[in-house]
N, C-alpha and C positions, 0 to 999 in steps of 0.2 A: 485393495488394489484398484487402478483406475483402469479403467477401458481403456485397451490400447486404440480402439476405433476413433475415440474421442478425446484426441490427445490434450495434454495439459501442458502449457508451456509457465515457467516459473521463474518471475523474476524479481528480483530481490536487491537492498541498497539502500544506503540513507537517504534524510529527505533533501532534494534539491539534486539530485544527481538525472535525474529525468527519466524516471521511474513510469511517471506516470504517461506524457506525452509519448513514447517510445511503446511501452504496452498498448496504447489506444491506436496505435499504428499497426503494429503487429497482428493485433485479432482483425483488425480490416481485412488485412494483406490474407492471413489466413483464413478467414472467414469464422472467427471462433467468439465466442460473447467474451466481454473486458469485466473483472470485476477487481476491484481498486478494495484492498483488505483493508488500506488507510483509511477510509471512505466511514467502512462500520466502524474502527474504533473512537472517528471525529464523530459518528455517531451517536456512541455511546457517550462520550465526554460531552458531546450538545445535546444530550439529552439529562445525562446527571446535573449539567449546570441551570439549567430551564425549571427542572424539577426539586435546586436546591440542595442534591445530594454533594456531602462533603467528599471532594475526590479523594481523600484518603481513607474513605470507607470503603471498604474491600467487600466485605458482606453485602454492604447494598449497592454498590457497585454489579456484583457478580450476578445479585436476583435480578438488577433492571437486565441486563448483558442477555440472561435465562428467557427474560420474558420480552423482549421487543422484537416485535417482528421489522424486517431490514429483507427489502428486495431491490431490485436494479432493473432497471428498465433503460432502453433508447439504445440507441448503437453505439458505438466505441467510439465515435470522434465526440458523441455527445451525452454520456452517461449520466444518469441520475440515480440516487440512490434514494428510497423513500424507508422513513423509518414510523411504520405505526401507521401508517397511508399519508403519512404528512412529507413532502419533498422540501427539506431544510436548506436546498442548494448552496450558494456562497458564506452562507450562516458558517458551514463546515471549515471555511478558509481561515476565518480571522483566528489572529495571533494566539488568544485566548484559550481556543477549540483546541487548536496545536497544540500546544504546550500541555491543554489537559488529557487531550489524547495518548500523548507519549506517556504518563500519568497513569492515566486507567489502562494500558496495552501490558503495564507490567504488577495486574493482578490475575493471579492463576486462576481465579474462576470466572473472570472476561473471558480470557484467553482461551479457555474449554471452552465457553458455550461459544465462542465466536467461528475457533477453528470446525468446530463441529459443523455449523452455520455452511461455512467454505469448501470444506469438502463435500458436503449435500450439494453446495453451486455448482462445484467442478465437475464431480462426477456425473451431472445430468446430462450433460451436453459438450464437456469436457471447456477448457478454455484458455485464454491468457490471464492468471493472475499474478498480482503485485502487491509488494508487501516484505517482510523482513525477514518474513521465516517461511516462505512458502516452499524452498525447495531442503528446508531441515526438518521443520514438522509437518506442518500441513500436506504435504506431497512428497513424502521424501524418494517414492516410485516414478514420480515425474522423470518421463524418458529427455526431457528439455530444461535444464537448468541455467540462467544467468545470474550473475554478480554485477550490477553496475556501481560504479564507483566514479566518483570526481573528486577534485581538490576542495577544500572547505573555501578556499578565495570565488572558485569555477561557481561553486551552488550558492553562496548567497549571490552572486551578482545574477545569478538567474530568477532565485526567487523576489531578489528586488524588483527585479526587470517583475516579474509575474505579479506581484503585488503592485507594482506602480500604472499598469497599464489597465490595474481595476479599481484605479483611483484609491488604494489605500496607503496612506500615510505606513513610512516606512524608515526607521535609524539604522543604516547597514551596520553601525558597530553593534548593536544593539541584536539588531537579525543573525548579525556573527555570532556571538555568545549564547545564543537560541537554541542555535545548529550545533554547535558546540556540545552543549548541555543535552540537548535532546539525543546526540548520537554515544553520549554517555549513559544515558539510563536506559538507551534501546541494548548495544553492546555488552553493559553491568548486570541488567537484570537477569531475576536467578531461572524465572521460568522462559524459552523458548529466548535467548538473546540474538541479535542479529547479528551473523557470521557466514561470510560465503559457505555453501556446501562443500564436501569434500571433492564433487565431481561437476560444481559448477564452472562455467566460462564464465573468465572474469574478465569486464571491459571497461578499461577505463575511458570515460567518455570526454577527459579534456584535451579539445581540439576535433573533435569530431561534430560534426554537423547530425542533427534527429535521423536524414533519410539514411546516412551512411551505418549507424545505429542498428536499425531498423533492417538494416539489409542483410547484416550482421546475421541476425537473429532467426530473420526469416530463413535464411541459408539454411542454419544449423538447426532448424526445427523440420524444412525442409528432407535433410539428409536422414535424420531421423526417424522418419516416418515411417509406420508399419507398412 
């Protein structure tokens, strides 16, 4: 169970739906540390690929996941994740990382050692985390639940937009069937799939502006409060 002094706020939603920007706002607002669960499994996949392991190795998969140390440092509008004392930074971004992170997030002994990882972050200091399953597995006492959702049209044109403004070469048909595929095997998979909570708020973010979002949430963590 989580400290209720040290609340955890959970939110959850495929990629491109503004997961990430929205969370990094929220623990501001709140004053609570951001830890981005995407973050460690881009992680784990940049660090299996670096290392040569075949991403459909499950076994070694799972011992690297076991044994890398993964901590977060800097504040919420500027997070970094270090894996092993090395900070991988937009390493984590490119198309590649992606695609094998959605890959390595659906073996189940990633998945133990990582949630395990996640709940040690929360319960220290409590927090905003982000991620797919944070308010099913990983926190399912989480007194603050979210569902973000958008249109598959709404989140590539976001992640184009987010891709193009860091210079990287980007085919939206291409980014489409990405997004597509990857919200298939997060949904499919057998362990932990991504599926709103049964008592989370579900907000669909198209037509909504981040701070409107944001306000959202803050409210309802707000009201919540012990």
């Amino acid at each position: 169970m989580s400290d209720p002094r040290k609340p955890i706020v959970a939110i959850d939603g495929p990629a491109g739906a503004g997961k990430s920007t929205v969370a990094r706002e929220v623990a501001r607002r709140l004053g609570l540390p951001y830890i981005d669960t995407g973050a460690m499994y881009r992680a784990i996949a940049w660090l299996a690929i670096r290392c040569g392991i075949d991403l459909d190795d499950a076994k070694e998969l799972a011992w690297l996941a076991t044994y890398t140390n993964l901590e977060f440092a800097g504040p919420p509008d500027k997070p970094q994740i270090y894996v092993n004392g090395y900070m991988p930074g937009e390493e984590l971004r490119s198309p590649e990382v992606s695609q094998g992170a959605s890959k390595v997030s659906a073996v189940p002994g990633v998945r133990k050692a990582l949630t395990r990882q996640q709940q040690q972050l929360g319960r220290q200091r409590g927090c905003v985390m982000e991620g797919r399953d944070i308010g099913t597995v990983v926190f399912p006492d989480a007194k603050v639940k979210v569902f973000l959702t958008a249109s598959p049209e709404e989140r590539v044109k976001r992640r184009r937009e987010e891709m193009e403004a860091k210079g990287q070469p980007c085919n939206p048909e291409e980014l489409h069937q990405q997004l597509l595929e990857r919200d298939r095997r997060d949904a499919e998979r057998d362990v932990a799939p991504m599926k709103p909570a049964p008592n989370a708020v579900l907000i669909d973010t198209d037509g909504l502006s981040i701070p409107q979002v944001v306000d959202r949430i803050v409210a309802l963590a707000r009201r919540t409060a012990p």
